[in-house]
Every structure is written in C-alpha cells, then in structure tokens.
C-alpha positions in Angstrom: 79.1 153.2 129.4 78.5 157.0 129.0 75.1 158.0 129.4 75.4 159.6 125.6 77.4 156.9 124.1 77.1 157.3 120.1 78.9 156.8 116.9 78.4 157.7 113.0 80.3 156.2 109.8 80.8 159.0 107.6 80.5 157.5 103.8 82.2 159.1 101.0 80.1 159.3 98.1 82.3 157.6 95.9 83.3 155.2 98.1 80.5 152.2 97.9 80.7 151.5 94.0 81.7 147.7 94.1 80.8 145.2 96.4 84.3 144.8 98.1 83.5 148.8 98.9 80.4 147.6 100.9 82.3 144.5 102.7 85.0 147.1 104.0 82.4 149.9 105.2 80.7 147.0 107.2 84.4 145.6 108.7 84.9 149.4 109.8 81.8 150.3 111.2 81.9 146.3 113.2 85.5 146.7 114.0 84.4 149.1 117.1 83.2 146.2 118.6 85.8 144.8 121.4 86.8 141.2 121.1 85.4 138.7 122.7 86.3 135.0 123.1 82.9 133.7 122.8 79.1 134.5 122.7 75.8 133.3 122.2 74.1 134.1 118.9 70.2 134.2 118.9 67.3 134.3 116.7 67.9 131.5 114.2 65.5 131.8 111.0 63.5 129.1 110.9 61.5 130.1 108.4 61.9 129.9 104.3 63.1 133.6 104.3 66.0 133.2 102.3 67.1 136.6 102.9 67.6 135.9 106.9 69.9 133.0 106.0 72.1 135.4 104.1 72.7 137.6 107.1 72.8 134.4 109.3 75.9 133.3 107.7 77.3 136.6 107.2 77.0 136.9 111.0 78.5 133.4 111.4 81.2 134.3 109.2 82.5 137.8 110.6 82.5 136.4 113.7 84.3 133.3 113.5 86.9 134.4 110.3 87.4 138.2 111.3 86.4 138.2 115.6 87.7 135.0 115.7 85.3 134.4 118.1 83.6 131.0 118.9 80.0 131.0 118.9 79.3 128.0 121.5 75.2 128.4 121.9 73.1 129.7 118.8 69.1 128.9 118.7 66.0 130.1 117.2 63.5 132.2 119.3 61.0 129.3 119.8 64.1 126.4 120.7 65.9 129.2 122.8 66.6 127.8 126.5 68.0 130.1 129.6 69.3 126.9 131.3 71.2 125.7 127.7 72.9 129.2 127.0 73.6 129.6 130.5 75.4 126.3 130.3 77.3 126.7 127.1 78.7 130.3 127.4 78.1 131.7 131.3 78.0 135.3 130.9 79.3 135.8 127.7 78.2 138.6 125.3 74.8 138.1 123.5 74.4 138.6 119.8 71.1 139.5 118.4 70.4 138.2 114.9 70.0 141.5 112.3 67.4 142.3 109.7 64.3 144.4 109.1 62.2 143.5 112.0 63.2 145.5 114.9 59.8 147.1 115.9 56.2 146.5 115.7 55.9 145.2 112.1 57.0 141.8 113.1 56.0 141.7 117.0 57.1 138.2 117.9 60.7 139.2 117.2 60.7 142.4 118.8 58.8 140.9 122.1 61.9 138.1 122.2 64.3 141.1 121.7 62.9 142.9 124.7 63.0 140.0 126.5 66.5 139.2 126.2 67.5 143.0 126.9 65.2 143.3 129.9 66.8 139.9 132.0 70.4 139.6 130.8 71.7 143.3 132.0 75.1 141.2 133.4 76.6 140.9 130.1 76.8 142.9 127.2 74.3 142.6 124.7 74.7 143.6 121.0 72.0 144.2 118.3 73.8 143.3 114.5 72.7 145.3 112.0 69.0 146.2 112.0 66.3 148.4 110.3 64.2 150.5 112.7 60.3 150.8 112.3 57.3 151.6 114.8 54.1 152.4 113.4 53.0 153.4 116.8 54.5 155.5 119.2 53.7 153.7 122.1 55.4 150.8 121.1 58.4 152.9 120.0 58.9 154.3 124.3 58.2 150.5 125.5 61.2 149.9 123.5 62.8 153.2 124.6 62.6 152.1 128.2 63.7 148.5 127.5 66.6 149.9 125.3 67.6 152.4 127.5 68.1 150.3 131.3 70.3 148.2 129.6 73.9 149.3 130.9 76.4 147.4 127.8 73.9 147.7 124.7 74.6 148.1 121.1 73.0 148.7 118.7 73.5 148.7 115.0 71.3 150.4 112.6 71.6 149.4 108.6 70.3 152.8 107.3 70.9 156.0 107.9 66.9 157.0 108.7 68.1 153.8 111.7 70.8 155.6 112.6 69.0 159.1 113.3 66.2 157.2 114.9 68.2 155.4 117.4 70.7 158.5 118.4 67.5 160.3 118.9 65.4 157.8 121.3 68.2 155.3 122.6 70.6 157.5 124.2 72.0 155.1 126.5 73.0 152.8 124.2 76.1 152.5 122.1 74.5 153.4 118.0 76.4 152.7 115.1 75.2 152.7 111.6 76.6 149.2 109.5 75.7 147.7 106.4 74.2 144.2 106.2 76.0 141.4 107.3 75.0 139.2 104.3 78.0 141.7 102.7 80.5 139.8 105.0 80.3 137.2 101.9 81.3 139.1 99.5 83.4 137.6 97.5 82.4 133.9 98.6 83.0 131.1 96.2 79.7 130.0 94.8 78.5 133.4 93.8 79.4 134.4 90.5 77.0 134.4 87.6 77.0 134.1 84.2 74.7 135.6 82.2 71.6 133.3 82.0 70.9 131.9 77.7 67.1 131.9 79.0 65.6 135.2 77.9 63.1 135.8 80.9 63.3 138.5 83.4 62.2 137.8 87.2 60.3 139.9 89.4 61.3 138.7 92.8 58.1 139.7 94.8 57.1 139.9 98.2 53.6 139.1 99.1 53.4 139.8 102.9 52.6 142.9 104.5 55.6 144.7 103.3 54.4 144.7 100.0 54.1 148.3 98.7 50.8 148.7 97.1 51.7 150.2 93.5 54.4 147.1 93.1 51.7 144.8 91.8 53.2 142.1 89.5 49.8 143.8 87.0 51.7 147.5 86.9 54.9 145.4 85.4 54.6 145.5 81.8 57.7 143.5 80.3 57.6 140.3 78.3 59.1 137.0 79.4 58.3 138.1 83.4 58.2 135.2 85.5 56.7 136.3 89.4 58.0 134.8 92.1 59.1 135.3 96.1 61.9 133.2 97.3 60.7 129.5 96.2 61.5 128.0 99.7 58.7 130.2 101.3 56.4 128.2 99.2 57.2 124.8 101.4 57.8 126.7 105.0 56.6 123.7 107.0 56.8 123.3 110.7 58.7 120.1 110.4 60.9 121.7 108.7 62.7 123.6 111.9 66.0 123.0 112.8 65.7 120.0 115.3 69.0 121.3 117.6 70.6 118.3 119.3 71.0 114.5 118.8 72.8 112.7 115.7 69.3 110.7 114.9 66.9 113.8 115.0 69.1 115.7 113.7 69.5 112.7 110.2 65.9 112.3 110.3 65.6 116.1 109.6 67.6 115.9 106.7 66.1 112.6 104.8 62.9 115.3 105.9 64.1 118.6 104.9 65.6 116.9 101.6 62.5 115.0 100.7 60.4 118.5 101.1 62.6 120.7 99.2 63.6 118.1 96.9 59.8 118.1 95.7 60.3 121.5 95.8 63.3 122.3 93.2 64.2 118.8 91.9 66.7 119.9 89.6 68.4 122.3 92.5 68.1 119.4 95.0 71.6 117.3 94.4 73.7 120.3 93.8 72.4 121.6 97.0 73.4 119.1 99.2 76.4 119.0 97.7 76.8 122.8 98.7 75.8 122.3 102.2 78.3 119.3 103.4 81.0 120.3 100.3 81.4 123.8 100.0 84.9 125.2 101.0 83.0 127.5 103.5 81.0 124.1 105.0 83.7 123.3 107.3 83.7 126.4 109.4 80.3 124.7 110.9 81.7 121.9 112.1 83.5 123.5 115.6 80.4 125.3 116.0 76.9 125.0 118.1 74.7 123.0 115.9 76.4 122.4 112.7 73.7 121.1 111.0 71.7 124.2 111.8 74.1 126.4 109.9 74.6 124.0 107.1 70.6 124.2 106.0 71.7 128.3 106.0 74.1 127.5 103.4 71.7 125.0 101.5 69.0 128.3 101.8 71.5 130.4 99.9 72.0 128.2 97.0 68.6 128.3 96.7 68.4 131.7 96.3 71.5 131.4 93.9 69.9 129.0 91.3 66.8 130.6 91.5 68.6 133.9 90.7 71.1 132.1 87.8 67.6 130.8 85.8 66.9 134.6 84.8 69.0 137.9 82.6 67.4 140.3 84.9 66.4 140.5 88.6 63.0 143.0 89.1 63.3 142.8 93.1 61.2 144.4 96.0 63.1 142.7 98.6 66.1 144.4 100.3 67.8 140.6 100.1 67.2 140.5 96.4 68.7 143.2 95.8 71.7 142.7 98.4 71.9 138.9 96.3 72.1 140.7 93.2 74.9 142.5 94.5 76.9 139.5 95.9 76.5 137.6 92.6 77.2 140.9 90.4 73.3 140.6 88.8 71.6 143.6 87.0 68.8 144.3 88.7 65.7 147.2 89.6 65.4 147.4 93.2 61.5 148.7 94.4 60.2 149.8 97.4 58.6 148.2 100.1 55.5 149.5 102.0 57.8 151.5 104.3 61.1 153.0 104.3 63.7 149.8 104.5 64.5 149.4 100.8 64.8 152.9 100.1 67.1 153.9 103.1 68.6 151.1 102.7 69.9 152.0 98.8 70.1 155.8 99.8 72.5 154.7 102.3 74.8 152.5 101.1 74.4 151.2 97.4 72.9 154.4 95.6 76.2 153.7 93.6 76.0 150.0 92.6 76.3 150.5 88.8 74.1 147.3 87.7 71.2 148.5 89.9 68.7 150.6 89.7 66.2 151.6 92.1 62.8 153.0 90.4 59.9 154.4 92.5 57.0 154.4 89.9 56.0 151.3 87.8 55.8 153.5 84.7 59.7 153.8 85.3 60.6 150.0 85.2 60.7 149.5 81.5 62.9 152.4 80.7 65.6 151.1 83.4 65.3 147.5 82.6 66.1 148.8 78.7 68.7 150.8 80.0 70.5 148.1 82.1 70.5 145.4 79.3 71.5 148.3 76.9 74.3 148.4 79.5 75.2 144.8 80.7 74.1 142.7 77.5 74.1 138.8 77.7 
C-alpha cells in the first residue's frame, strides 16, 4: 500500500435529505473496499447498548447481502480466541466492529483494537466506520505507531472532524470517511412508525461519561417528558453474554436472556422473540458463525423500536437515537454529547434530515420541539 494512501467522499449539500440518501453515501464510500470471500468480524457488543447492535447488524448485513461475503468467525472481545479464528478463516481479512469508541474514552476497546492491529500484520485489517477521540496526546502517538506499522490497514472515520484527524496522524493507512453502518438498514421491514395516540415526549438520555453537562433531564422544560436511556442497559447482566458454541448453552441462554428481559419489558417480550427467530431478515443468521449471537442483535433492535413507537417525539443525546429516529422516520431533537461525536456526526451527514433538529442550548429545545410537531402533527 502507498506510504500516503488516502481517500475523501465529497457530499453534496443537498444530497443527504432522506434516509435512502444516507444508505447510498455509505454503499459508495464502502464500495472501495475489494471483495473478499470471507472474514472474521470482531468486537461483538455484549452489553445492553442498543445502539452497538444497530451497527452490528448493519455490518452483518452489508457484508453478507451487498460483499456477499461470509463471515465464518465473529466474537466479542472477552470470548475472542487466536486458535478459534485461526481455525475458522486462516488469514482471511479482519473486520473491526465500528462506533464511537476508538480512542481513550473507552480504553478496553481501543487496547483490544491495538492488539489485533499489532499481531495480525499478514492479513488485511479493516476498521468499519468509527468516531475518533484522544483526550491525551500520548495515547493518540501509541495509536499512531500501532496504526501506522500495519502494512493493509483501513480505516473508516464516520465524521468529517474523523476524517481530518486520521489523514493527518495515520498516514499509512488507507482513510475513508463513511456514514454509520446501522444506515445499511434502511429501509428494513419492521421500522416504520406510526405516529404514537400517547401524548408524551421522550428524552432518550445517556447517563455515562459522555453525558454533556448542560443536557440535564432538570434544563428540559416540556410536559408529558418521560427520561430514559435504552431500557436494556437497565438489566446489563453478565449472564447475559452471548454463550458462543453448543446447542444446550446456547437454549439455556435464551430461557435466561428471555426470563431477564421479559421482567424487563413484559409487554415487548413475545413480539420480540417473535422478531428474533421470524423476521424476514432472521434467516440471513442461520449460515453464519453463531446464529444465535446475531439473533439477540435483532431482538436488541426491537427493543429500541418499541421503546421508540410508545412516544410523539424523540428528545435524544445519543448519536443511535438519533440515527433510530432516522431509520424509523421519527421527529426528533438531537443534543450533544460531552465531546464532538453527535455534533460532527449531524454536521457531516444528516444536517439535512428534515424531522430533526439538533439544538445546542436547552433554552432552544421548546421552541424546536413546537416547531417539529407544528411540522409533523399526529
């Protein structure tokens, strides 16, 4: 690979207005990629994160429907084995999961990243859509030199403040700026809404250490607001992990999983299970590593769904929120997070989303939630 290997997608302004916009800019910035037979896809979420599941899929999905490529070893960073992968695909490509968490926010997932980069230089290596963040600059050359003696890496960076980072410091890698996967599924059955009869308006917040200080549910003044981060965070247990081989560990996780979550959402329960083993999508899993794995994705994002569908109005300070509002054509406010994800993010790619807004300052929210259900009424 050139020493100075790097790429840009050039957006016309008017050119990212409806979702199927978005799904096309991501299949031409991915299309660069060279085919590959198969591959091993790493950093399953096994966490209650419903927004990782939406780009899990939408991985799974561009790679098996567009790639046609078969993904014969996938795994979470604590259940990954060299000997397994090693077995399943030789020296096929690797596939790093995407999302915001490529720095030193989130240091587990950026030491496993590193990892992988620093002992598998034999194959090529590829980095799906991620946001860029080091609060320290030390951390950002360890990941420089890591980055950089890798001879086939690519990376691809979800924003354009990414983008500029990456061509800057990783010059031996391949850059190329991509929306998120989760936007592979646009346009997947099971997403449509219809306007909610219940009057409330969510505020979809974050708690964790992304949380940007001046999005306190307190600054929201609006009536009928129901807080609330992704439900299934709520119930992240450990024995709820994926177990990854055997028919009988793998039906005593779901008489677990479904007894936990069931508890959890007991109306949502039933219709979920439903969606993981029924859904005209659910059979795609079923030639893959670990089916089961990837079902309990699906069953994640009809979570997210009918916790969405229960509300007129989506207040969101998640960057999956907002990119579930999108797939499921919700009006929604998108807020900032504590650094620049959200807002590169919406400056990048969905500035022109005409049911969203994204507001800065809490004394802005009523005004634009007026505005959109002036504009999209029940």
């Amino acid at each position: 690979m050139p020493a100075n290997y790097t790429s840009s997608l050039i957006t016309d302004k008017n050119s990212n207005s409806t979702p199927e916009k978005l799904k096309e800019l991501l299949h031409k910035a991915l299309e660069k990629l060279e085919a590959f037979e198969q591959c091993a896809l790493l950093d399953y979420p096994d966490h209650g994160n419903i927004g990782d599941h939406l780009i899990w899929l939408g991985e799974v999905f561009y790679l098996t429907d567009v790639l046609k490529t078969k993904i014969n070893y996938a795994t979470s960073i604590d259940d990954f084995s060299e000997a397994e992968m090693e077995k399943q695909v030789g020296k096929a490509p690797i596939l790093l999961h995407g999302g915001g968490n490529l720095g030193d926010l989130w240091p587990k997932f950026q030491n496993f990243r590193e990892r992988i980069i620093s002992k598998y230089k034999d194959r090529p290596i590829i980095l799906l859509p991620q946001s860029f963040y080091f609060a320290q600059r030390s951390n950002l050359m360890k990941a420089v030199d890591v980055f950089n003696s890798h001879p086939n890496l690519t990376l691809f960076a979800r924003d354009d403040y990414s983008y500029e980072l990456a061509t800057q410091y990783f010059y031996n890698c391949q850059v190329i700026r991509a929306p998120d996967m989760a936007l592979e599924m646009v346009k997947m059955p099971g997403l449509s809404f219809n306007s909610s009869r219940n009057h409330s308006i969510l505020y979809h917040c974050r708690k964790d250490k992304e949380l940007n200080p001046t999005s306190s549910p307190v600054s929201i003044d609006l009536p009928d607001l129901v807080v609330e981060d992704w439900l299934t965070i709520k119930d992240e247990k450990k024995s709820d992990k994926e177990i990854t081989s055997g028919w009988v560990n793998q039906h005593i996780a779901r008489i677990s999983e479904g007894w936990e979550q069931g508890i959890l959402i007991p109306t949502e329960w039933g219709l979920r299970q439903i969606c993981k083993y029924f859904h005209p999508y659910a059979s795609k899993f079923n030639s893959l590593y670990n089916p089961y794995m990837h079902r309990r994705s699906l069953g994640f994002m009809h979570q997210g769904i009918y916790q969405f569908k229960q509300h007129r109005l989506i207040i969101t300070n998640r960057l999956h929120g907002h990119i579930l509002c999108i797939l499921m054509g919700i009006t929604h406010i998108f807020l900032p997070n504590d650094y620049h994800k959200n807002e590169a993010f919406y400056e990048t790619w969905t500035y022109s989303i005409p049911f969203c807004r994204f507001v800065k300052e809490p004394s802005q929210i009523k005004v634009a939630a007026q505005e959109l259900l002036d504009l999209f009424p029940n």
